[in-house]
Structures are given as C-alpha cells and as structure tokens.
KESEDREN-407401 format. One record per residue (C-alpha): residue number from 1; x, y, z. Coordinates in pm, whole numbers, plus 50000, padded with zeros to 5 digits. Layout:
residues N
{lofi NUM	X X	Y Y	Z Z}
...
END
This chain:
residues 178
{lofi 1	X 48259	Y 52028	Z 51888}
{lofi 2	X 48257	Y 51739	Z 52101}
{lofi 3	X 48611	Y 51570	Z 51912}
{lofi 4	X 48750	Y 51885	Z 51978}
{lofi 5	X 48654	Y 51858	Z 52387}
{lofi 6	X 48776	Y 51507	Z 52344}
{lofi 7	X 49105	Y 51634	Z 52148}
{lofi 8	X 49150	Y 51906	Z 52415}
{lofi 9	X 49010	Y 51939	Z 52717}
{lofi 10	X 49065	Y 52278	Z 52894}
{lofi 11	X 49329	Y 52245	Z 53158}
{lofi 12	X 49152	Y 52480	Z 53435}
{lofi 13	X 48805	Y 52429	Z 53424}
{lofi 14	X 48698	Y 52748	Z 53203}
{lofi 15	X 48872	Y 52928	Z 52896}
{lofi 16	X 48898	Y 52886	Z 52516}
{lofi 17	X 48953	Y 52573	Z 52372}
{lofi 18	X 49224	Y 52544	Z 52074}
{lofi 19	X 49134	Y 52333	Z 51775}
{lofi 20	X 49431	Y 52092	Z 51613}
{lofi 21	X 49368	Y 52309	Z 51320}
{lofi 22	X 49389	Y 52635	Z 51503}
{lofi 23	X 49787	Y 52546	Z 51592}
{lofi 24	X 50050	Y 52772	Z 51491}
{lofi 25	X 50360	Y 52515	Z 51487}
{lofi 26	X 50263	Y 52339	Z 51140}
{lofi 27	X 50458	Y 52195	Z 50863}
{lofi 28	X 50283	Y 52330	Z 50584}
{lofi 29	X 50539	Y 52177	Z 50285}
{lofi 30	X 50664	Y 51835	Z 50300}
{lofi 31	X 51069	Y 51832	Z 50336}
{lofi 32	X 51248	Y 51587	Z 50055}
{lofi 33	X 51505	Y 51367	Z 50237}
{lofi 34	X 51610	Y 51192	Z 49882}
{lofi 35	X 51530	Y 51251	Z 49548}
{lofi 36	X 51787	Y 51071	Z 49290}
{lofi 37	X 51749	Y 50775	Z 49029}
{lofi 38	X 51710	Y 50515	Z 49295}
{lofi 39	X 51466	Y 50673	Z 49567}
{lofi 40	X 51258	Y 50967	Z 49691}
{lofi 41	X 51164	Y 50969	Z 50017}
{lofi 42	X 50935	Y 51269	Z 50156}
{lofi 43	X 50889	Y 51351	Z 50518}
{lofi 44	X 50579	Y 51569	Z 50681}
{lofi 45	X 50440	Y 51611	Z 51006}
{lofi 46	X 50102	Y 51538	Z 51078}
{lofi 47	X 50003	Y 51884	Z 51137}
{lofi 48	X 49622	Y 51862	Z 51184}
{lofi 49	X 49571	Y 51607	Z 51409}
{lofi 50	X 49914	Y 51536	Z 51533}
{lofi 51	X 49862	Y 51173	Z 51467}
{lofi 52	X 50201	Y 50967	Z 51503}
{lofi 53	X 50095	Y 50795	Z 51171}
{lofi 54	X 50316	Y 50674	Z 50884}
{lofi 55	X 50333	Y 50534	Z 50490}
{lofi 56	X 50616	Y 50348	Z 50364}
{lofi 57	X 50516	Y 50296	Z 49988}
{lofi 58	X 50784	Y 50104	Z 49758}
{lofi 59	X 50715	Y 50072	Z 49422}
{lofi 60	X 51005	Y 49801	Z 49247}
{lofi 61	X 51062	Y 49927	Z 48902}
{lofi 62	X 51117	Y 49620	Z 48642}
{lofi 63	X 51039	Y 49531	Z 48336}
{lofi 64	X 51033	Y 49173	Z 48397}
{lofi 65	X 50714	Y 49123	Z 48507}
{lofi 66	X 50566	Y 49249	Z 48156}
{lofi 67	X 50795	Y 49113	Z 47958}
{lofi 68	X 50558	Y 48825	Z 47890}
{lofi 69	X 50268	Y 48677	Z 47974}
{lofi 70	X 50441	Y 48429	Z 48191}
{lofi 71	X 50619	Y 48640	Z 48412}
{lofi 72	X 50291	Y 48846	Z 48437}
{lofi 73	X 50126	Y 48550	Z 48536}
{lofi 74	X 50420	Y 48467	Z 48777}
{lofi 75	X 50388	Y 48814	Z 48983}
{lofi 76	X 50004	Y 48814	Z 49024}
{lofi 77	X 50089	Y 48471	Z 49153}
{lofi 78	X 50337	Y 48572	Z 49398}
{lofi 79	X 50189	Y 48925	Z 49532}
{lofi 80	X 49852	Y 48659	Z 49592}
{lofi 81	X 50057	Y 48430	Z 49770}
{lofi 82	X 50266	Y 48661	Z 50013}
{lofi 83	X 49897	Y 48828	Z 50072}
{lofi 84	X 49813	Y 48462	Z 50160}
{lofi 85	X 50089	Y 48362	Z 50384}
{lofi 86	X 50026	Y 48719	Z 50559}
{lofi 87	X 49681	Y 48694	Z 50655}
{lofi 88	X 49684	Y 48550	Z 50979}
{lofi 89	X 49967	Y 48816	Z 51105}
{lofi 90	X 49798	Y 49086	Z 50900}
{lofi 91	X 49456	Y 49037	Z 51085}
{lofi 92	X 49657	Y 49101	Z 51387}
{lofi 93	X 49788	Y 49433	Z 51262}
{lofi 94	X 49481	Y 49574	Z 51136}
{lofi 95	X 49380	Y 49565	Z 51503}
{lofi 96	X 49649	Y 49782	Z 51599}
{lofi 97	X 49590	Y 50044	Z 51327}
{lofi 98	X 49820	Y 49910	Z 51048}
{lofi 99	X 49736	Y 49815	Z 50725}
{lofi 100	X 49960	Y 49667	Z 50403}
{lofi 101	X 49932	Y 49598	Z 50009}
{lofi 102	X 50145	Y 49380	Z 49825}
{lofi 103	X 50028	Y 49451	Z 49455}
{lofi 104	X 50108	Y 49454	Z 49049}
{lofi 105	X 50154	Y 49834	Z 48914}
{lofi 106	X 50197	Y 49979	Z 48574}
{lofi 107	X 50613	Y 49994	Z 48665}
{lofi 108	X 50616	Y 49639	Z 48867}
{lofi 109	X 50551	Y 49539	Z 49200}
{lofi 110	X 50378	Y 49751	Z 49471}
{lofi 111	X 50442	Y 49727	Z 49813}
{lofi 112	X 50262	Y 49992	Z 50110}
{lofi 113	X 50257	Y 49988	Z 50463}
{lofi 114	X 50095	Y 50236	Z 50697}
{lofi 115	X 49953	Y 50292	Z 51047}
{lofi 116	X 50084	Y 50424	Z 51339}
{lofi 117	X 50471	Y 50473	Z 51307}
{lofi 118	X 50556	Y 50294	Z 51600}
{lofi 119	X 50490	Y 49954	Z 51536}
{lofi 120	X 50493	Y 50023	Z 51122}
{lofi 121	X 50899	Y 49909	Z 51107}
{lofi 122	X 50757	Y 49573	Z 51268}
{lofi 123	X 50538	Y 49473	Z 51028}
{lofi 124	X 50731	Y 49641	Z 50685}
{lofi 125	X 51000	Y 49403	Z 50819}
{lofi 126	X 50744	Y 49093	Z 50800}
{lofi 127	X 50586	Y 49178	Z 50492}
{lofi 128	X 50986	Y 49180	Z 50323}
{lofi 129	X 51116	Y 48879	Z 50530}
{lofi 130	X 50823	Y 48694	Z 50378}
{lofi 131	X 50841	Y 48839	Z 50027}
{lofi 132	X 51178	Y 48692	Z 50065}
{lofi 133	X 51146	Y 48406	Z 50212}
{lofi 134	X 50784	Y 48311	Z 50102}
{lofi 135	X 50683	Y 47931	Z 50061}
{lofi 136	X 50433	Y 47788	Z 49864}
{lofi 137	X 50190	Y 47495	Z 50011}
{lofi 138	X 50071	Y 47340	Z 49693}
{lofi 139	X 49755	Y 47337	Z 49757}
{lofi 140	X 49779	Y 47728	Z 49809}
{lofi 141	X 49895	Y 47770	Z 49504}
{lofi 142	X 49622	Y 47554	Z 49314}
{lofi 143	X 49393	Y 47740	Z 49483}
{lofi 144	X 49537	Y 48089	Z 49346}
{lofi 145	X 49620	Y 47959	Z 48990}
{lofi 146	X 49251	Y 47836	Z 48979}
{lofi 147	X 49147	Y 48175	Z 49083}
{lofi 148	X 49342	Y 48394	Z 48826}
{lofi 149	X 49322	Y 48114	Z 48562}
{lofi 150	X 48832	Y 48157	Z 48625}
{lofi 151	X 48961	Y 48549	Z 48668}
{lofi 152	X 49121	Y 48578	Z 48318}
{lofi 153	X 48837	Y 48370	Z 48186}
{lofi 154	X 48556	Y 48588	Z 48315}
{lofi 155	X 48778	Y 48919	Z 48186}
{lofi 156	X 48700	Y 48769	Z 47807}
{lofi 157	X 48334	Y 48697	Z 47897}
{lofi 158	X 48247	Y 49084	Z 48014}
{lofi 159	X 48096	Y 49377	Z 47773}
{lofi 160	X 48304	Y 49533	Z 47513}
{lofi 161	X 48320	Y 49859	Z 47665}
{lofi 162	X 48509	Y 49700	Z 47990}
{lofi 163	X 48794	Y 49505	Z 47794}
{lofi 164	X 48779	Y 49862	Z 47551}
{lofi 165	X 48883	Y 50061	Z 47913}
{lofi 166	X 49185	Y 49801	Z 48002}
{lofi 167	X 49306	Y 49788	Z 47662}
{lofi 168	X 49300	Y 50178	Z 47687}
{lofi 169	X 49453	Y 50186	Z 48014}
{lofi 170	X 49744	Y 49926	Z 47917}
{lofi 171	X 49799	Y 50185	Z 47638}
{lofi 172	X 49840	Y 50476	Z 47829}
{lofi 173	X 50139	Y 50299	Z 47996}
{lofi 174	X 50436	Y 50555	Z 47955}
{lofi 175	X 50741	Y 50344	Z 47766}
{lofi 176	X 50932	Y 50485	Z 48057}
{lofi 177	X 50700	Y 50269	Z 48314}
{lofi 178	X 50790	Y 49952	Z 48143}
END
C-alpha cells in the first residue's frame, strides 16, 4: 500500500487511489516492428509500472566461433576483454540504472543492454565502439588467457555428472544454431 501512495498520491487531499495495475490504457501484446532473416525487433510499453525502461539484446549468428577450438578460445577471449576495457565506464552506468553483457551463446556472440531508455543509446554505442575498436594491454590479456587456460583445467578436474550435463547441453545444440 505504501508504493502505491508513493506511485500516486491523491491530487485533492481525499478520494480513491488508482493502482499502476488498475490502468485502463495498457498494451497487453507486444507489436513486431521487424521480423525477416536478418532481425526481429519487438516493441511494448511498460504497462504496469510505466517505467521508461528498455532492452536492446543482439545476438551475432556465426559459425566461426565453433568452428574450432581456436576460434572458441579466441571469442571467450575477446567478450572477457571488451568486459575488461568496460569496467570502469560500466561501474558508472550501473549507477544510473543500466546494465550490459557481452557474452558466448549457443549461435555466437551475445550482446544486451538495458536500463532506462534514455541514456541506454549512450552506452549500446560504447559497448559497440569498443567491441570495435577494442585494444589489448598485454598484460590484460595474460591475465585472461591465464584465467580461461586454470578455467578449462578445473572443468576436467570436476565430477562426472557436471562434464555429463555440458556434454549434454553442447548436444542439444540445434544444427541450425551452429
């Protein structure tokens, strides 16, 4: 009761208060703005809150980065490093409500952005310009490479039934993911 006082007070001092969910003007299906080979992009209002809120999420289909172990190796690499080379402007964002994941999925890399839609187009705009332009300090990068090189060794180390999940997940991966 109180968030709703807090959400909206009454205007004259006495009558009924109206909840966010209460609201008649709602959105209650998602509109598709593009849906082809290339993209699909979905739009909805926030119609519960009516928080100005966003989430970009880009997910770059290749089969490159499974087409061997190298370039495997090479990606986890690079989504660590641009994570890296973020982290000082990315503590700065999570202040203001916005968040970011630069990440390996089962079709290739992963990229999501969300917070408050005002200020999201700022920081998508970092996270690409340095996915672009990233550059490695070597000592970064030794740092990373250790880490996945004591990561993958630890992987062989743990109990059957672990490795026996990730081997069935990896299977699971539809042809057309890869």
């Amino acid at each position: 009761m109180v968030l709703a006082l807090v959400l909206n007070p009454p205007s004259d001092g006495g009558g009924s208060q109206e909840l966010p969910w209460d609201r008649q003007d709602t959105f209650p299906v998602h509109q598709v703005l593009r849906k082809d080979s290339i993209a699909r992009a979905r739009w909805k209002k926030d119609d519960t809150f009516w928080v100005p809120r966003a989430d970009v999420i880009v997910s770059l289909k290749t089969p490159l980065i499974y087409a061997s172990p190298e370039s495997n190796v090479k990606a986890r690499l690079f989504s660590d490093l641009v994570r890296d080379a973020l982290e000082e402007y990315s503590y700065e964002a999570e202040l203001s409500g916005l968040q970011y994941n630069v990440s390996l999925d089962s079709r290739g890399l992963f990229l999501d952005v969300s917070g408050y839609n005002d200020k999201l187009p700022v920081l998508l705009e970092q996270v690409v310009t340095t996915m672009r332009d990233l550059h490695v300090k070597e000592d970064r990068y030794e740092i990373f490479r250790e880490r996945l090189t004591r990561g993958y060794s630890n992987w062989q180390l743990q109990s059957s039934y672990h490795q026996g999940g990730d081997y069935t997940n990896w299977l699971y991966i539809p042809e057309r993911d890869l």
